[in-house]
C-alpha positions, 0 to 999 in steps of 0.5 A: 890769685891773691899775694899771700905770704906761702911758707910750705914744705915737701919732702926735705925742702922748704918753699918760702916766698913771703909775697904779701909782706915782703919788699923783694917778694923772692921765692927761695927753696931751702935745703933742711936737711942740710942743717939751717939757722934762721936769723932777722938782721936789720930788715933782712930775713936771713937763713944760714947753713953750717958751712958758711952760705947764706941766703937773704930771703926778704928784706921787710919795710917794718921790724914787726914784720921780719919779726912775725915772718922769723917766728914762723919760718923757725916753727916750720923749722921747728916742726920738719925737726920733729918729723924727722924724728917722729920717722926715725921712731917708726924706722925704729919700731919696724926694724926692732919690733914689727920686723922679727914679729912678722918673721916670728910668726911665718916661722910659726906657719911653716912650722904648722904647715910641716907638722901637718904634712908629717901627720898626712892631714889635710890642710886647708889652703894657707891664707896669705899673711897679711902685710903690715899697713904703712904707718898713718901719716900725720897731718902736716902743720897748720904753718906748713899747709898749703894756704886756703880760703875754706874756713874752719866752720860751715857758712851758717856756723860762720855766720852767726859766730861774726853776728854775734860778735857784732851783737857783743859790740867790743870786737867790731868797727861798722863801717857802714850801714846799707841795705843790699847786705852785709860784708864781714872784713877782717883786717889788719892796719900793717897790712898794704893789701888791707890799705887798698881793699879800705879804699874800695869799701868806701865804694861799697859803703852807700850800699852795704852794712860792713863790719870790720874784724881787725886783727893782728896777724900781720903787724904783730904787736905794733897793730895789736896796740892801736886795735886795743885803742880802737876798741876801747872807744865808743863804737861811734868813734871806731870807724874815724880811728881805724881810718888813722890807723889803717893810713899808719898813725899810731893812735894815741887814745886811752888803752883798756883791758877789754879793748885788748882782750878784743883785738887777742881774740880777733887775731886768735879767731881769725887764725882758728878760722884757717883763712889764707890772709888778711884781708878776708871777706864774707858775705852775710851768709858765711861764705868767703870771697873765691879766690877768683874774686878780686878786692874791688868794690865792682866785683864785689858787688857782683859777686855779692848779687849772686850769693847773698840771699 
């Protein structure tokens, strides 16, 4: 299973292990019903309690990181305070509104059924009232939800949407160009895991067409800068620059609208996408490494043997 950084909810508590940015990887369960105040402090994520206690969730090698973790860990926050609300709205309307109207109408029943009686007609047999539905439970947040590696879209959809960003020629990095099939990566240059997975296509490059997405889901704006750069530069020039770039060097080319419209709508793809993290890879006929699949050129090959057509 790959590290991934899991921030979920069940009932009041939250569960926060942030095993792909984080230094100390803890796994913390938060009480929220308790009241809580999230605070990033140096590099240390620190949640809060009205009476004193704390707790250090993680400590983070980069401010970008601790920064985009804050973010998400008060919009899980953020989000059980409105279903707090959103539940004692419906508590609300049951006890004020369906309540009486369901004892309303079984008066009205009994009443029927007694007049009947009275005037010594004969009465179909009572049908059961029905009982009230539950209220439709509402679709956990997309920052609460349990991480998946099933995409918004159909492998074929997928597919020609990643062509065609390859075709438009501003949101890509080719890597390289082979002849056994293609490989779309989106990736991120804060990311380790990505650092890694950069050194295992190198493998892959002799054989295979790969096309880089960077995004900057990870590193927040610090990535999102050089992947600006990046790709405002002749697409010729992108692969040596995200080599500087993926190995930490902050890149010192000109900047440009387009390139940074680019790198925006990488990062907002990748998230309309619903992919678990970065890095992800898929094949060229839109389908996603599995889980079971480890990011290594061997076992990507092979599993690029008994996928791509």
């Amino acid at each position: 299973m790959k590290n991934i950084d899991i921030i979920r909810r069940a009932e009041h508590a939250l569960y926060v292990h942030f095993a792909a940015t984080g230094e100390t990887k803890n796994a913390t369960v938060l009480r929220l019903d308790r009241g809580i105040t999230i605070e990033h402090t140096g590099n240390d994520l620190i949640a809060r309690y009205p009476d004193g206690q704390h707790v250090v969730l993680d400590s983070f090698p980069m401010q970008s990181l601790g920064h985009n973790a804050e973010i998400r860990l008060k919009d899980a926050v953020c989000n059980y305070i409105r279903f707090r609300q959103v539940a004692h709205i419906w508590k609300s309307l049951v006890k004020w509104i369906v309540a009486p109207a369901i004892i309303f109408i079984s008066i009205l029943a009994l009443n029927a059924t007694a007049v009947g009686f009275a005037l010594n007609e004969p009465k179909p047999a009572a049908q059961p009232y029905p009982s009230p539905q539950p209220a439709p439970t509402q679709p956990a947040p997309t920052a609460l939800r349990a991480p998946t590696n099933t995409p918004a879209l159909t492998p074929p959809n997928l597919a020609k949407l990643l062509r065609g960003g390859v075709d438009a020629g501003n949101f890509t990095v080719q890597l390289s160009s082979g002849d056994k099939g293609t490989l779309y990566v989106f990736s991120d240059p804060a990311c380790p895991h990505c650092r890694k997975l950069d050194a295992e296509l190198a493998k892959l490059a002799d054989e295979y067409t790969i096309h880089l997405y960077p995004v900057g889901v990870i590193g927040g704006d610090d990535s999102m800068r050089n992947i600006a750069k990046l790709l405002c530069a002749d697409p010729k020039e992108r692969a040596a620059l995200w080599q500087k770039a993926i190995h930490g060097e902050e890149l010192t080319e000109e900047d440009c609208d387009i390139g940074s419209e680019a790198a925006s709508r990488n990062s907002r793809v990748f998230r309309g996408l619903r992919f678990a993290g970065v890095p992800t890879i898929i094949n060229g006929d839109g389908e996603p490494t599995p889980d079971d699949v480890p990011n290594r050129a061997k076992a990507i090959a092979a599993w690029m043997q008994t996928t791509s057509k």
